[in-house]
N, C-alpha and C positions, 0 to 999 in steps of 0.2 A: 183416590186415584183409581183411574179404570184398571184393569188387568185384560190382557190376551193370555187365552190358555192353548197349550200346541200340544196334541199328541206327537211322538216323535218317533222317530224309528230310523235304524241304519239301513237298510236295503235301499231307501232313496241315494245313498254315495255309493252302493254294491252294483246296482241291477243296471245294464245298459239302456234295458227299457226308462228309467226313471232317470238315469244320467242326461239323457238327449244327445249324447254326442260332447258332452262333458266330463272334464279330468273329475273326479272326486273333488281335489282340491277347489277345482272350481264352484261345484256346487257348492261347498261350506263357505267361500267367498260369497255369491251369491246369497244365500243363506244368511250370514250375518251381517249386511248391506239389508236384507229385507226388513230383519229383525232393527235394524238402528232404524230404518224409515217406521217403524212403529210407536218407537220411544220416541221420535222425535214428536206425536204427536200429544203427548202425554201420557200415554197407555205402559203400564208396565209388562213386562213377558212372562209366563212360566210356562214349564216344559217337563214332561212327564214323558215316560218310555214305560212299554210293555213290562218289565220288572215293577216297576213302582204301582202299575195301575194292579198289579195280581196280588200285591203286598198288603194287608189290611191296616188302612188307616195311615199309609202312604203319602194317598194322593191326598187325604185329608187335610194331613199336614203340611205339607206341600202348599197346597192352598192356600191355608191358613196362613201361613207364613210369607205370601205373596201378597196379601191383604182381602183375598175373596171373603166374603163374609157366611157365617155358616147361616142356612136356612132349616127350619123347623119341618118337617115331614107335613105336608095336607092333612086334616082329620084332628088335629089337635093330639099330636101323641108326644 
């Protein structure tokens, strides 16, 4: 299965600059209407926030557990 990976962050539902002229609520409606047109085409989601990416071995798992498969570093190490 394919996977979609989304940095995420709340300031998109805070900030009026990013709102547009949108309730909060709205944009998470929005939002989760985006996220089904995804799945809808096969693709799975995952979703990572600034805590998880500064966390070691976080997003790894994360990942992994979404199905991204791990790759081997260049150079043969």
């Amino acid at each position: 299965m394919r996977v979609a990976g989304e940095f995420d962050g709340i300031d998109k539902y805070l900030k009026p600059e990013f709102l547009k002229g949108r309730t909060p609520a709205q944009a998470v409606v929005e939002e989760k209407l985006r996220e089904d047109r995804i799945r809808a085409t096969g693709c799975g989601v995952v979703r990572w926030v600034w805590a998880e990416l500064m966390a070691p071995g976080v997003l790894e798992r994360k990942l992994a557990a979404a199905g991204v498969p791990r790759r081997r570093p260049r150079g043969g190490f």
